[in-house]
N, C-alpha and C positions, 0 to 999 in steps of 0.2 A: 361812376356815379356822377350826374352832374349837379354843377354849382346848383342850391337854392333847394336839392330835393330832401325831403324833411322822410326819414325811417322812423321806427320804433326803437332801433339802435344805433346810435351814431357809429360815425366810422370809425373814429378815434377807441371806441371801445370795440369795436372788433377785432382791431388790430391789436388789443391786447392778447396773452396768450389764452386766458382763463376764456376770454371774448370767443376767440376761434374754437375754444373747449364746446363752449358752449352751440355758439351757430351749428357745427357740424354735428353736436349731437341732438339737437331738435332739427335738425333737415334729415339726418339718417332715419330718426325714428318717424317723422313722419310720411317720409319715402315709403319703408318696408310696414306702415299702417295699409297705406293707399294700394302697396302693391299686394297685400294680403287679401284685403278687400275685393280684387279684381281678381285674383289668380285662385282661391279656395273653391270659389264655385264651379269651376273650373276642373279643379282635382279633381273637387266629390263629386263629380261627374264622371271623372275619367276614370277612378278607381272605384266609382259604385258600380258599371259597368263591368268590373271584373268580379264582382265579389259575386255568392249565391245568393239564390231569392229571399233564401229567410234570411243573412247576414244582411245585407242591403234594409231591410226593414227590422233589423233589430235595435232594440232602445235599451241602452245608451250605444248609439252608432260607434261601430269601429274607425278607426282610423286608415289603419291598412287592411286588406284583405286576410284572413287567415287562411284562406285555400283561395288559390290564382285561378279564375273562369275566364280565360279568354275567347272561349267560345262563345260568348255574349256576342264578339264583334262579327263571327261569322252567320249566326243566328240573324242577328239585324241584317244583314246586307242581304241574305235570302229570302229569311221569312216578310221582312218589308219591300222584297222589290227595292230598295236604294236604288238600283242604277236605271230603273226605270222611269224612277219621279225626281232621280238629281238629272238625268239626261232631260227630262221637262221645263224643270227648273233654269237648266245653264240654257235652251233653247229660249225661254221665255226673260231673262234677264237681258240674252247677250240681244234680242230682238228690241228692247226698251231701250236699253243703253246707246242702240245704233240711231232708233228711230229722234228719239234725246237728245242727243250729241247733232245732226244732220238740224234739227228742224231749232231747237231752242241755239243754237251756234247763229244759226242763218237769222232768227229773229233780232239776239243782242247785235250783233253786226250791224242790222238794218236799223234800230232804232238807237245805236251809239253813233253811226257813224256815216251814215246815208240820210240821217233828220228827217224823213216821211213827215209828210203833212198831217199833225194828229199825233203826232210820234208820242208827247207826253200826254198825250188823254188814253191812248193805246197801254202805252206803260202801268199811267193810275191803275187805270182798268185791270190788269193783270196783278199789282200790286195789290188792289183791294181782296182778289182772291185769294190771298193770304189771309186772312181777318176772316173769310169762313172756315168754320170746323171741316175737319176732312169726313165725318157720319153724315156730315150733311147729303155731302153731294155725292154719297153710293146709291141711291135712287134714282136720280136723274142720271149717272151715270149706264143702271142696270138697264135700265127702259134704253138710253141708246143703245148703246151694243145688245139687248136681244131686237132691238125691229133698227136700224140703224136708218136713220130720215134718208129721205129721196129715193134710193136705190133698195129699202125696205129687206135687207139684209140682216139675221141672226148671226151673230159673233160668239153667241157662249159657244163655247167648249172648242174655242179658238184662239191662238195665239196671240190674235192680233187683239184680241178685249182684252190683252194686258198691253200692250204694244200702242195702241192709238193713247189711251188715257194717260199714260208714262209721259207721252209727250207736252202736256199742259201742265208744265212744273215750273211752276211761278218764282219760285227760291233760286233754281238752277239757272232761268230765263235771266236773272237780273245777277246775280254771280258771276254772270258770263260777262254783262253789260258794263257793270260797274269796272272789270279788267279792263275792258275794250277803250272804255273812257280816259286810262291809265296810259296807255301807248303813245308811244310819241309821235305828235301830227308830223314832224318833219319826218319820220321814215315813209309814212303812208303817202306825202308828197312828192317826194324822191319816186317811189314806185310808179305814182300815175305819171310826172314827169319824162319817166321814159318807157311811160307806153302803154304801162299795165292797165286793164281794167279795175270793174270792181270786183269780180269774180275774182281773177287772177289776184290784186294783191288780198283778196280776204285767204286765196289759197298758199300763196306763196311768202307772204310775206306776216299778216295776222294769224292765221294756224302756227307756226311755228314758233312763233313771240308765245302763245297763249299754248304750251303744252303744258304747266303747271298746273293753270284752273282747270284744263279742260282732263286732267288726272284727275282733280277732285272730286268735277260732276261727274265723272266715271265711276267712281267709287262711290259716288253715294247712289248715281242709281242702280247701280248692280246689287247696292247692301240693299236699297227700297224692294226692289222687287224680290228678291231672297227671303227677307225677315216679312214680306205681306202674306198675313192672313186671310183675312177676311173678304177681301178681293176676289183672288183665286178660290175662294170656297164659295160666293155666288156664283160665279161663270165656268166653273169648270167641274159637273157634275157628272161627268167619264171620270171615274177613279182612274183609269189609264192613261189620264193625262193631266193628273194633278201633281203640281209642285211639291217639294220635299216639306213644307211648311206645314202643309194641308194634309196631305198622306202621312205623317206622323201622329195626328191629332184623330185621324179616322181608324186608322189601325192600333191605335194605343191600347183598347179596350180587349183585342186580341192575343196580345204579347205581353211576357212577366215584364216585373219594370227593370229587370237589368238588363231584357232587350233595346226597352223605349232607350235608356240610357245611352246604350252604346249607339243604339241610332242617330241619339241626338250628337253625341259626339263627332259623328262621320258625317254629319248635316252640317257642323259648323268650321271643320278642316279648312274646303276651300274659303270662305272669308276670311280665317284668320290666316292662312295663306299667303290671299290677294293683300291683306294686311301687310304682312312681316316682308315682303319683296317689295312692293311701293309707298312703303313708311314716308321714305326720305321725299318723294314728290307730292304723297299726302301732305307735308309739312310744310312743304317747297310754295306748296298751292294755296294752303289755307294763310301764308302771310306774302301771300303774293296781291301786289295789288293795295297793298295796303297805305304805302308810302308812293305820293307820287314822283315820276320820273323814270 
């Protein structure tokens, strides 16, 4: 703790024993509040899936199942098509994410660190598009991708009307920028000193400095286009080529709800996944950048 910082408990009385009584047992309990909160809905998802249709809707709800359906989970996986519209889904993610990563990297680079004439009116500009609602702009999005200007080109019920839009992500564009700003000028001097481009050092030398954020904005555009609704349910009116988002919500009305359930559970496997394997560089990422130097 440093000199001057003013708590709710001084130090002196933590450091008593009754002190530490106390601290640890208001962090304990409000630890296993927070982790309750996040993890039951969770359960009751995962074991309403197992249970039968009328125990699933019986009031006062069980806790446990009293007879094990795990046939629930294979019921979704056939009767929904899952590996149909998760294979659309991880196509149309991993498409956003590349297109994202290539075009929003290339722009912060250029307006951190190449200064373009305009560069901060380019910036506002892009900033400002944060400050509109995202319902705003699904109309003027829909009108482009189905007549797409110049070339007069329809995109619904194509990958790329999630693919093109992905890439004007304003949040992620300046996430990048604000890293890039962080770096240190002597290394990127050193680099063109002996020879590099600007190509070369944004590839050899700023890619590899910036794999923390460039973790982050991976993750979140793969969670973006995973958890998007409404998107994929204008432009992709081939149920054979709708996301796992969208194909849940259309076949719902088909299937008992301890199928929906266990669908939903096998919907949300791979994020919590990509979660539990890149915790550490999600963490790495989101305080990265923070402090200069």
């Amino acid at each position: 703790m440093t000199p001057g910082t003013r708590t709710l408990i001084s130090p002196a009385a933590l450091a008593r024993p009754r002190g530490k009584a106390l601290y640890w047992t208001v962090f304990t309990t409000v630890t296993v509040l927070f982790a309750l909160a996040f993890l039951f809905p969770v359960y009751w998802m995962v074991t309403g899936a197992l249970k039968s249709p009328d125990e699933v809707a019986r009031t006062p709800p069980t806790p446990l199942p009293e007879h094990w359906h795990p046939g629930g989970y294979t019921d979704a996986w056939e009767l929904m098509e899952l590996p149909r519209h998760l294979g659309n889904t991880v196509v149309q993610a991993a498409g956003a994410w590349a297109f994202q990563l290539v075009f929003c990297t290339a722009a912060a680079y250029s307006l951190s660190k190449l200064r373009p004439a305009f560069g901060k009116v380019v910036l506002g500009g892009i900033l400002a598009t944060l400050m509109v609602p995202a319902q705003a702009l699904v109309v003027p999005k829909y009108l482009t991708v189905a007549d797409l200007p110049l070339i007069h080109t329809s995109l619904l019920n194509d990958p790329l009307a999630v693919w093109l839009p992905a890439v004007a992500n304003a949040f992620n564009l300046y996430l990048l920028k604000r890293f890039f700003d962080q770096l240190p000028r002597e290394v990127l001097e050193a680099a063109e000193i002996d020879g590099a481009g600007k190509l070369r050092v944004l590839w050899s030398v700023v890619l590899p400095m910036s794999r923390p954020v460039l973790g982050v904005v991976s993750i979140f555009a793969l969670v973006a286009v995973w958890q998007d609704f409404l998107w994929p349910l204008m432009v992709f009116s081939d149920t054979g080529k709708q996301p796992i988002s969208v194909a849940l919500v259309q076949l719902s009305q088909n299937v008992q709800l301890t199928v929906l359930l266990a669908a939903m559970v096998i919907a949300s496997i791979p994020m919590v996944a990509l979660f539990l394997v890149f915790q550490r560089h999600i963490i790495a990422g989101i305080g990265a950048g923070s402090t200069k130097g």
